[in-house]
C-alpha positions as CSV (number, residue, x, y, z in Angstrom):
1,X,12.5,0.3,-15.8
2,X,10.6,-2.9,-14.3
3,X,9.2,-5.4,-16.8
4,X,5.5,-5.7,-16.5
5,X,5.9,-9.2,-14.9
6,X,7.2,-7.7,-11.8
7,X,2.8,-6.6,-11.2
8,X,2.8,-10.3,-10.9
9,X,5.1,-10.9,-8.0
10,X,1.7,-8.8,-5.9
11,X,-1.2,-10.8,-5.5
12,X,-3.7,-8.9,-2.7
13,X,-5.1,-11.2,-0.1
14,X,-8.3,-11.2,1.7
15,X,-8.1,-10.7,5.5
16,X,-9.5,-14.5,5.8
17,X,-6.7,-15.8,3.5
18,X,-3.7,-14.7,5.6
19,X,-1.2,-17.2,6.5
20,X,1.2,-14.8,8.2
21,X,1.2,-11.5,9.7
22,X,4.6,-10.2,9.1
23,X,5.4,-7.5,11.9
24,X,7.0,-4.3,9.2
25,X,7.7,-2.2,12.3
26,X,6.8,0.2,15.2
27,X,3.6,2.5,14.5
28,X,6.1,5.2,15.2
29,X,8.7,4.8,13.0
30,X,5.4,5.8,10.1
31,X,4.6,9.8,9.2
32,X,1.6,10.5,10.9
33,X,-0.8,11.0,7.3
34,X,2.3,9.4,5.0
35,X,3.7,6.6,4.3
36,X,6.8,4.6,4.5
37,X,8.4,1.8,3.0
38,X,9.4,-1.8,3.6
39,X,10.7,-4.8,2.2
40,X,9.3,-7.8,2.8
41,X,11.5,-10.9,0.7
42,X,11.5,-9.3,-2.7
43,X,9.0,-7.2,-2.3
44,X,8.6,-3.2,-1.5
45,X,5.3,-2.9,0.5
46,X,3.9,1.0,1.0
47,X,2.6,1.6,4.8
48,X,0.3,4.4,5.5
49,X,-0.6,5.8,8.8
50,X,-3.7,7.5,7.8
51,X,-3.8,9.2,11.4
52,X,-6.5,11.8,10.3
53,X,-9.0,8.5,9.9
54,X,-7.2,6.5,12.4
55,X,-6.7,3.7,9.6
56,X,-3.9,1.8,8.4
57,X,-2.9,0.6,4.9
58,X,-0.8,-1.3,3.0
59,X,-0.3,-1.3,-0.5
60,X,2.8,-2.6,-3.4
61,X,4.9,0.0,-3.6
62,X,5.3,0.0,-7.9
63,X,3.2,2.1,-9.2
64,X,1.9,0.7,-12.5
65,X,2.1,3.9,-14.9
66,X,5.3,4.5,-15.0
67,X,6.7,1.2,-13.0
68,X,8.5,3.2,-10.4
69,X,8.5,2.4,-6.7
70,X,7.1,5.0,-5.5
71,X,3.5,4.8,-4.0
72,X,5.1,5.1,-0.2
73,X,6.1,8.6,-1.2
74,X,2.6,9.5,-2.7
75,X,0.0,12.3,-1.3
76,X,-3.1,10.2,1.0
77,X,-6.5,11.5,1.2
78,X,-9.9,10.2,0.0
79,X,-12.8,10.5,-2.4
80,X,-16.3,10.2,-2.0
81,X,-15.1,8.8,1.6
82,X,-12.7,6.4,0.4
83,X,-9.0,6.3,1.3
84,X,-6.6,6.7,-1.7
85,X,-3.1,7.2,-2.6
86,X,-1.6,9.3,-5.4
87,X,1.3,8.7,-7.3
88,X,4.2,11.6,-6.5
89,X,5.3,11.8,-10.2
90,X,1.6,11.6,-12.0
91,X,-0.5,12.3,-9.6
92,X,-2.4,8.7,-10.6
93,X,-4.7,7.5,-7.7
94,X,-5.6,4.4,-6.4
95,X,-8.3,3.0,-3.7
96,X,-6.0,2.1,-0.6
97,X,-9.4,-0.3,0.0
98,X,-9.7,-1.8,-3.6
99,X,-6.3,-1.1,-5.1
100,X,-8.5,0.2,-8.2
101,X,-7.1,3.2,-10.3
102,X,-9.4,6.1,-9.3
103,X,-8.8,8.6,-11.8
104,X,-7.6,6.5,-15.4
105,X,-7.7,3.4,-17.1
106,X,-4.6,2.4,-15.2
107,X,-3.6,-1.7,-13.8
108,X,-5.0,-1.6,-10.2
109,X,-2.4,-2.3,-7.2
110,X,-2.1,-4.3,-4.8
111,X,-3.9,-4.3,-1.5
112,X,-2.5,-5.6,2.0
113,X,-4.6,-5.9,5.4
114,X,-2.9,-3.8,8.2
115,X,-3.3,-4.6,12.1
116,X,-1.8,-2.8,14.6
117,X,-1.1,-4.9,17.7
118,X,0.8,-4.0,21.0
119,X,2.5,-0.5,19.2
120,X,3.7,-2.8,15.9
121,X,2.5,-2.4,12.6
122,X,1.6,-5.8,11.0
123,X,0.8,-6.8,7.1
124,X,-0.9,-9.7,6.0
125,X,0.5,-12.0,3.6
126,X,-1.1,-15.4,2.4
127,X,2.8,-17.2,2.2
């Protein structure tokens, strides 16, 4: 199992603090309504092709409960209008906007911006 200091190797940018937009792969190589997973350094980022919305998200990939990388696997839908993500194993969900836990007292995730560009599927990072 993960340590609880690997939550602090995610820190969610805002869209204004980017420094580079690291191009994770082809809009089709993503489940249309899934997700999919990939690495950038160290990290496991969770892409989601929300298709049904025609939105985009990125989120970590460790899901805090049980610290399992897992969140690219997880069920997408939304509540009260807002796009979540919920854990395969324990059904936990988290805001895909806010990285908040929806439904317990749970850590909150991280948060990426997504922008799709020329058929490529690009994440925000601020380093």
């Amino acid at each position: 199992m993960e340590s609880m200091n690997e939550l602090t190797t995610y820190t969610s940018p805002n869209s204004t603090d980017v420094a580079h937009w690291y191009r994770a792969a082809r809009t089709t190589d993503f489940p249309e309504n899934g997700g999919a997973c990939v690495k950038y350094g160290d990290q496991q980022i969770a892409v989601f092709n929300f298709s049904r919305r025609a939105e985009w998200y990125a989120c970590q990939n460790l899901c805090p409960h049980k610290m399992q990388m897992v969140l690219s696997r997880g069920m997408i839908g939304t509540a009260s209008g807002e796009a979540k993500v919920a854990c395969p194993f324990h059904k936990k969900t988290f805001s895909l906007h806010t990285g908040q836990c929806l439904n317990a007292e749970e850590a909150s995730i991280t948060v990426y911006p997504v922008k799709v560009v020329d058929g490529f599927v690009y994440i925000g990072f601020t380093a």
